[in-house]
N, C-alpha and C positions, 0 to 999 in steps of 0.2 A: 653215831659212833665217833668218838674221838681218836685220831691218833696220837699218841706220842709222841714229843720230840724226836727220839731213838729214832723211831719210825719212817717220819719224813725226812731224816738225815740218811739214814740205810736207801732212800729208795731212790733220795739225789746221788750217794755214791754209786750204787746200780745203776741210773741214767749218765751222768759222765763213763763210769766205765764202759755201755755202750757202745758211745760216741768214740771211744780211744779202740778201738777193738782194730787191730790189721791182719792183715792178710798179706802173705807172701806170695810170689807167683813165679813160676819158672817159666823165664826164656831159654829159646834156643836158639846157638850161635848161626849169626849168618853165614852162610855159603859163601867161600873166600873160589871166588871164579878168575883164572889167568888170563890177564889185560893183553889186547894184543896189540899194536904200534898205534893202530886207527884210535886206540881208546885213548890213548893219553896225549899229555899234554896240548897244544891248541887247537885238534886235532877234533876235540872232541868239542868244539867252539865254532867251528868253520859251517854248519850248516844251520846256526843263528840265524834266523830273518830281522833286519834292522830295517826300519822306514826310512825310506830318500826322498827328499822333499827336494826340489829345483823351484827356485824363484828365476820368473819372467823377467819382474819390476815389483816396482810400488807405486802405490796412489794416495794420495791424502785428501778426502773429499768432507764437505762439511755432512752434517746429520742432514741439514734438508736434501741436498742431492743423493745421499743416499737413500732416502724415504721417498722419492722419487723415481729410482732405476726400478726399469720394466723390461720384459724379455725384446731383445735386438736396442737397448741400449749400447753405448761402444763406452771404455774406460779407456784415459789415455794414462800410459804407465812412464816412467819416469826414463827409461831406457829406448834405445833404439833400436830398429829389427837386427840391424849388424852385430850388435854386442853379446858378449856370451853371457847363458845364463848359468846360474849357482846352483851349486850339489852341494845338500846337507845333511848328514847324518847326525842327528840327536843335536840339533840345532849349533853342528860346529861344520862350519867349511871346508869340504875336504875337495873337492875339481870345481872349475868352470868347464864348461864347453857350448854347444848349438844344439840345437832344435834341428831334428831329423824326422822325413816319416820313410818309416817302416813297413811295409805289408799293409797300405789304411790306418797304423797309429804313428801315433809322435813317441819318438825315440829321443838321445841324447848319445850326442860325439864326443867322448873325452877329450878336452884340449889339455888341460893342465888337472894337473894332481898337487895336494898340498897337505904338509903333513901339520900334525899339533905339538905344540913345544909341552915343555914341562908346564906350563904356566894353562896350559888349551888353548893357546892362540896359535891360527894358523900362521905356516911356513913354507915357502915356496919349496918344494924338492929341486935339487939342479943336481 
């Protein structure tokens, strides 16, 4: 059986028309609920968990010594027990202070606080 030009033109229009076919669908409006002082503004930001990372020191050791360290090696770090160590939120300086234990853990004492300029470079608060 042969078709027709007609034919196989009629049944490509039928297949795109398909394709184009929409459908409409009804939403309904959200639920417009009355904010109370806790909800707004920084308010609703203040129970964020940020990671604080506190560096001791630093070490710069070659690969061989590194492929070397085994459990009760000692690392000697570039700081002394006396010096404070850094508090850092999202890898920007915000205190120094000490190493503290707590209840059996290491804690930290705020000494200094320090805020971020416009630029994100820290700034002593006074």
């Amino acid at each position: 059986m042969a078709q027709t030009a007609e034919t196989i033109e009629q049944q490509t229009t039928d297949q795109q028309n398909a394709k184009q076919t929409v459908q409409s669908a009804e939403l309904s409006e959200a639920e417009s609920r009355p904010q109370t002082a806790a909800q707004t503004g920084i308010e609703l930001l203040l129970d964020v968990a940020l990671p604080v990372t506190v560096t001791l020191g630093n070490a710069e050791l070659p690969i061989q010594q590194v492929l070397q360290l085994s459990p009760g090696s000692v690392i000697r770090l570039d700081k002394s027990i006396d010096a404070p160590v850094e508090l850092f939120v999202k890898n920007s300086k915000f205190a120094t202070g000490s190493v503290v234990v707590v209840n059996g853990k290491f804690g930290i004492k705020i000494k200094e606080l320090f805020s971020v300029d416009s630029e994100g470079l820290a700034a002593e608060n006074k």
